[in-house]
N, CA, C and O atoms as a GROMACS GRO file, in nm:
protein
  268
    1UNK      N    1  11.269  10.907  10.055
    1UNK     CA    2  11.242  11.002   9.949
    1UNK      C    3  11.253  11.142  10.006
    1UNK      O    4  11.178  11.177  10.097
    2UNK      N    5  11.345  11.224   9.954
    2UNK     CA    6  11.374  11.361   9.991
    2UNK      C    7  11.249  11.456   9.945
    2UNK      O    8  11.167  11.428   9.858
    3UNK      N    9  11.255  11.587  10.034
    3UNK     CA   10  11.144  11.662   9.946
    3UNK      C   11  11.214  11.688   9.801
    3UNK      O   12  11.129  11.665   9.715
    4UNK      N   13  11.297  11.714   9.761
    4UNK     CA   14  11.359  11.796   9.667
    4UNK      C   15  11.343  11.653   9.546
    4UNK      O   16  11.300  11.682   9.434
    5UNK      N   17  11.369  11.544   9.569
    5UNK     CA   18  11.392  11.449   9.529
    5UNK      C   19  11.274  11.470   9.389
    5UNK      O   20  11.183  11.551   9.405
    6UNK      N   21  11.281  11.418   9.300
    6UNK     CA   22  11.179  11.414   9.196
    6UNK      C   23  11.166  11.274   9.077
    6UNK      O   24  11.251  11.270   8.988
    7UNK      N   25  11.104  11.210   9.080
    7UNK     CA   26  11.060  11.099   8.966
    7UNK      C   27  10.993  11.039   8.854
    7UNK      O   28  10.870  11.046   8.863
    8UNK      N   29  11.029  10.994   8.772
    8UNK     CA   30  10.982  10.978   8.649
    8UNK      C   31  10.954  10.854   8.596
    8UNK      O   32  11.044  10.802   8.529
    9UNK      N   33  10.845  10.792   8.612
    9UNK     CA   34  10.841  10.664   8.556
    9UNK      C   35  10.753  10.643   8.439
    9UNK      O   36  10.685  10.743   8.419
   10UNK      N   37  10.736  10.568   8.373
   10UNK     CA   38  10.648  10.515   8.275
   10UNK      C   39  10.633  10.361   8.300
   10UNK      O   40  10.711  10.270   8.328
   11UNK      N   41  10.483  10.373   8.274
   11UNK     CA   42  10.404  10.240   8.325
   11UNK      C   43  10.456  10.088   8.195
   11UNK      O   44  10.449  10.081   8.072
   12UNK      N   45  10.491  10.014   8.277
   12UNK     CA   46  10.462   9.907   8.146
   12UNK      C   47  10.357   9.809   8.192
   12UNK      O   48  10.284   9.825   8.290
   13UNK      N   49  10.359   9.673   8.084
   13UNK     CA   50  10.265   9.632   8.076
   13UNK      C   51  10.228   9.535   8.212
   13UNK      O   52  10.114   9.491   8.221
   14UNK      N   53  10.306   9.512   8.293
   14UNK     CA   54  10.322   9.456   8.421
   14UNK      C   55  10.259   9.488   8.520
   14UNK      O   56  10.183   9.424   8.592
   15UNK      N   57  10.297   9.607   8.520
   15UNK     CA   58  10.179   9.708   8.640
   15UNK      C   59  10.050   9.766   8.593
   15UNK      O   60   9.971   9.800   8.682
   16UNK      N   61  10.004   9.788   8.436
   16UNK     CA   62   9.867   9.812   8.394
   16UNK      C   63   9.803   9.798   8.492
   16UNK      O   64   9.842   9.723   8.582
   17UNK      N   65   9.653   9.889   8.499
   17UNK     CA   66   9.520   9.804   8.545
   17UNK      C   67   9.541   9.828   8.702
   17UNK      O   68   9.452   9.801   8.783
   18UNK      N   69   9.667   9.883   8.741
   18UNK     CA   70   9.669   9.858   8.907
   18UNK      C   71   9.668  10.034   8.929
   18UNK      O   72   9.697  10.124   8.850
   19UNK      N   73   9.616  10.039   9.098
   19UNK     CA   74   9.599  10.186   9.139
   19UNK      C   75   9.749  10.245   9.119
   19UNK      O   76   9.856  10.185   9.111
   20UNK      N   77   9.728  10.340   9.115
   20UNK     CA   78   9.855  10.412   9.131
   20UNK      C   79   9.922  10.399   9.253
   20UNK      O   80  10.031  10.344   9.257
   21UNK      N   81   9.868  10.444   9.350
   21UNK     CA   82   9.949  10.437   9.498
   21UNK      C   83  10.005  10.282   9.508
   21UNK      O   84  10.086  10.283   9.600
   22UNK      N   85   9.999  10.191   9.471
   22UNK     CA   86  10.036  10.031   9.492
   22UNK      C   87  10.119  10.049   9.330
   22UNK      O   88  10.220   9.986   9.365
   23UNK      N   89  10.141  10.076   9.227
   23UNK     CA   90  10.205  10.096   9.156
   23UNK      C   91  10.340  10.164   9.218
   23UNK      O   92  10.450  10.111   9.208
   24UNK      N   93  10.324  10.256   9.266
   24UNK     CA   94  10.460  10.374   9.346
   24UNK      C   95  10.508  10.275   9.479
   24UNK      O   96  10.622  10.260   9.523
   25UNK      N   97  10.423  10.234   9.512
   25UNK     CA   98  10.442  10.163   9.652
   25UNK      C   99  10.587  10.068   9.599
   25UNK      O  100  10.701  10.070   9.645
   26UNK      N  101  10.542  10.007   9.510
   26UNK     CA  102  10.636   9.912   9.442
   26UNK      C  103  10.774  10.004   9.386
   26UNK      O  104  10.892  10.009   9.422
   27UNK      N  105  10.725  10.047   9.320
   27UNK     CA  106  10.887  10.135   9.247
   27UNK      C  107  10.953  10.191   9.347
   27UNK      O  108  11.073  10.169   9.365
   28UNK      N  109  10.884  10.268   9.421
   28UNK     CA  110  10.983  10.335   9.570
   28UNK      C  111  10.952  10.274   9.685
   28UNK      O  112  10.870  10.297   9.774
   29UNK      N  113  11.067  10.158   9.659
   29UNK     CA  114  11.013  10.067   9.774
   29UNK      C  115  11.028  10.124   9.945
   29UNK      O  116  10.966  10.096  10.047
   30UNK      N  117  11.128  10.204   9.919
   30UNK     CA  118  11.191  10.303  10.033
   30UNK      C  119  11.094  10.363  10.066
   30UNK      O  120  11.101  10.364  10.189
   31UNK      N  121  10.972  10.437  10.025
   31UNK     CA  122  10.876  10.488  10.048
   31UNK      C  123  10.718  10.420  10.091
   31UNK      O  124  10.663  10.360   9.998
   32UNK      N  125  10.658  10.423  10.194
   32UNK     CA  126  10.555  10.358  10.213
   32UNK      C  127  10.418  10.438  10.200
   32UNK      O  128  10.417  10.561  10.210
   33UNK      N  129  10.297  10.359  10.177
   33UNK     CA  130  10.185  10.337  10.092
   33UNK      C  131  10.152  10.508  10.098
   33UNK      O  132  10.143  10.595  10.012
   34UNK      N  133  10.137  10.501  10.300
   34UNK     CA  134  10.071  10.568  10.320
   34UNK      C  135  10.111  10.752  10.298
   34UNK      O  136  10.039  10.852  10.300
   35UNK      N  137  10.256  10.733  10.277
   35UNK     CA  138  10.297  10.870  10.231
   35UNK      C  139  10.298  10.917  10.076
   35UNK      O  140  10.302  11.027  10.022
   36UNK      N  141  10.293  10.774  10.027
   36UNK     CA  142  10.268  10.793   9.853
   36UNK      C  143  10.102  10.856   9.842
   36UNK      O  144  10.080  10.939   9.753
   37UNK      N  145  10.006  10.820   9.920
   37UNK     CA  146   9.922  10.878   9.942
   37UNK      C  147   9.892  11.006   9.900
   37UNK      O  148   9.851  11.055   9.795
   38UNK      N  149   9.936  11.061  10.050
   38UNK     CA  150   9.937  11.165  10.098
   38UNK      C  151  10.025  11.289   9.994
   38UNK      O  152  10.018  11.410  10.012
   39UNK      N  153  10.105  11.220   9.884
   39UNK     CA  154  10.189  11.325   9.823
   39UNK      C  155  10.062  11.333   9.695
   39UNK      O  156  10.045  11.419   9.608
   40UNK      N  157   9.995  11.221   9.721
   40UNK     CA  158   9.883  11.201   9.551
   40UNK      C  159   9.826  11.296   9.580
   40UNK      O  160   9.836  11.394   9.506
   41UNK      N  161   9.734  11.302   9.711
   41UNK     CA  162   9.618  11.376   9.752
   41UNK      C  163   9.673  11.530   9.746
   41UNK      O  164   9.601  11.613   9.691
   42UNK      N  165   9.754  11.556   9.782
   42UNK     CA  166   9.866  11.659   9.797
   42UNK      C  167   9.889  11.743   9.679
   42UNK      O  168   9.950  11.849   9.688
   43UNK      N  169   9.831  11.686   9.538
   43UNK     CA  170   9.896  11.789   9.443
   43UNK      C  171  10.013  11.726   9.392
   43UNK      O  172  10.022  11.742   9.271
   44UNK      N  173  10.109  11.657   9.445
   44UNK     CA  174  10.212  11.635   9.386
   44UNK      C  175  10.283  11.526   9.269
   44UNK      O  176  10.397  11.482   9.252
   45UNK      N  177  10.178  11.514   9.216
   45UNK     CA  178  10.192  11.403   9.079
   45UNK      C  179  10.103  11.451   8.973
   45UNK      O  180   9.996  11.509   8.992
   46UNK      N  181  10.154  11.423   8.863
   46UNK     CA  182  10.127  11.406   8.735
   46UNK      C  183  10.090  11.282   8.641
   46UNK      O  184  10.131  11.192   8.715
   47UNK      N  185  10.061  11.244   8.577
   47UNK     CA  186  10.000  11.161   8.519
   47UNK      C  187   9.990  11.182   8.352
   47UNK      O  188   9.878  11.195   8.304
   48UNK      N  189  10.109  11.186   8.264
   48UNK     CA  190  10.076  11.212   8.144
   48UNK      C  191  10.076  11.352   8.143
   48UNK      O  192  10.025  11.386   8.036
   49UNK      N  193  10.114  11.471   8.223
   49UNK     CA  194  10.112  11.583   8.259
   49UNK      C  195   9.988  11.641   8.281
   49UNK      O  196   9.957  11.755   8.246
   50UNK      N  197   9.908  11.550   8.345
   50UNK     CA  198   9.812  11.595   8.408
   50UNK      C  199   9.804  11.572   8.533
   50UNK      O  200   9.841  11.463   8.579
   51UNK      N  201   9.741  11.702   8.636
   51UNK     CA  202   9.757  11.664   8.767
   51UNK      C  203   9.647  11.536   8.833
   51UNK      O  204   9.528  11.553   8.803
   52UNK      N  205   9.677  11.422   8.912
   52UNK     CA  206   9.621  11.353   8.939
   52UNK      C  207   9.617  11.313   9.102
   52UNK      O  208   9.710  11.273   9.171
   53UNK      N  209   9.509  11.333   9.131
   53UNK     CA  210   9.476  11.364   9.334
   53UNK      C  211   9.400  11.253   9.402
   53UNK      O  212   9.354  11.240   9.515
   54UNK      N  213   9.403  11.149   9.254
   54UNK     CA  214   9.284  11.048   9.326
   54UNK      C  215   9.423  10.918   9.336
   54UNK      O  216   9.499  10.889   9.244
   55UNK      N  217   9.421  10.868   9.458
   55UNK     CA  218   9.522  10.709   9.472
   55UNK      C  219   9.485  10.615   9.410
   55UNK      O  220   9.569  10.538   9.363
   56UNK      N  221   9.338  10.592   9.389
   56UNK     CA  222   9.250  10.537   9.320
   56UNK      C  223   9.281  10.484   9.159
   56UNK      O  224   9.273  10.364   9.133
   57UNK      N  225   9.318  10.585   9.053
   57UNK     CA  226   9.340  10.577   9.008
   57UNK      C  227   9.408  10.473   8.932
   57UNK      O  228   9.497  10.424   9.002
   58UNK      N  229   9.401  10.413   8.802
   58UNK     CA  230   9.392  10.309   8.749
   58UNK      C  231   9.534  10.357   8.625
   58UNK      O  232   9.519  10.435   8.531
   59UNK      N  233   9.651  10.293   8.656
   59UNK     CA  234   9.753  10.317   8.591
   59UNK      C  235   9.725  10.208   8.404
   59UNK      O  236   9.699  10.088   8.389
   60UNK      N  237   9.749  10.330   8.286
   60UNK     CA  238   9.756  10.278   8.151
   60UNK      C  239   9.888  10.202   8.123
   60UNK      O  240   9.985  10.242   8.188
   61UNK      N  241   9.905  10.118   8.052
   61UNK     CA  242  10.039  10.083   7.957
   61UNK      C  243  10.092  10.203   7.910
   61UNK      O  244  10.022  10.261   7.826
   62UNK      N  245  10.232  10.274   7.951
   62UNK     CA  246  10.292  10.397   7.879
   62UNK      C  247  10.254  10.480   7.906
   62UNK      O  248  10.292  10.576   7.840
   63UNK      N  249  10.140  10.513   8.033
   63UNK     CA  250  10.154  10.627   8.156
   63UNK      C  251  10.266  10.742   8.151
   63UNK      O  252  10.352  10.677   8.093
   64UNK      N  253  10.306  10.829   8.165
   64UNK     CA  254  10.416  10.865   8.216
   64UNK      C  255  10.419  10.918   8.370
   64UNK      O  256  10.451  11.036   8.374
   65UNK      N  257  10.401  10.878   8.459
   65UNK     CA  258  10.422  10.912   8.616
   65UNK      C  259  10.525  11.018   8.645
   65UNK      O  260  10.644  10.994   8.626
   66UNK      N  261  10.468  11.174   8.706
   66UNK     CA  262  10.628  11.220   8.757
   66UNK      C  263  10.576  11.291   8.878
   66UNK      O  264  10.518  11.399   8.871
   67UNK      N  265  10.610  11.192   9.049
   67UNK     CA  266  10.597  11.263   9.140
   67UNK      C  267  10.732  11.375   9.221
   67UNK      O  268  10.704  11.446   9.318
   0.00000   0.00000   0.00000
């Protein structure tokens, strides 16, 4: 994953219910846990266009994700 690089996903009903960082872990498989992390904690994601800093976090059905 480039810095410049940018992504857009929306949650379906498959991944519901799961943290976010193990949600991303999966979609960018190229990318590992611990840097999906570090970009959460970082400021660099959205969540429905809201900023979201916790990995923790509990992904909805129809989310829109854009790190």
């Amino acid at each position: 994953m480039g810095q410049q690089e940018k992504y857009t996903f929306i949650i379906d009903k498959e991944t519901q219910s799961t943290r976010i960082d193990s949600v991303l872990s999966l979609l960018l498989s190229e990318t590992s846990r611990s840097f999906i992390q570090k970009l959460i904690e970082g400021g660099n994601l959205t969540v429905n266009g809201q900023l979201c800093t916790s990995k923790k976090y509990k992904v909805s059905e129809g989310d829109t994700v854009d790190i």
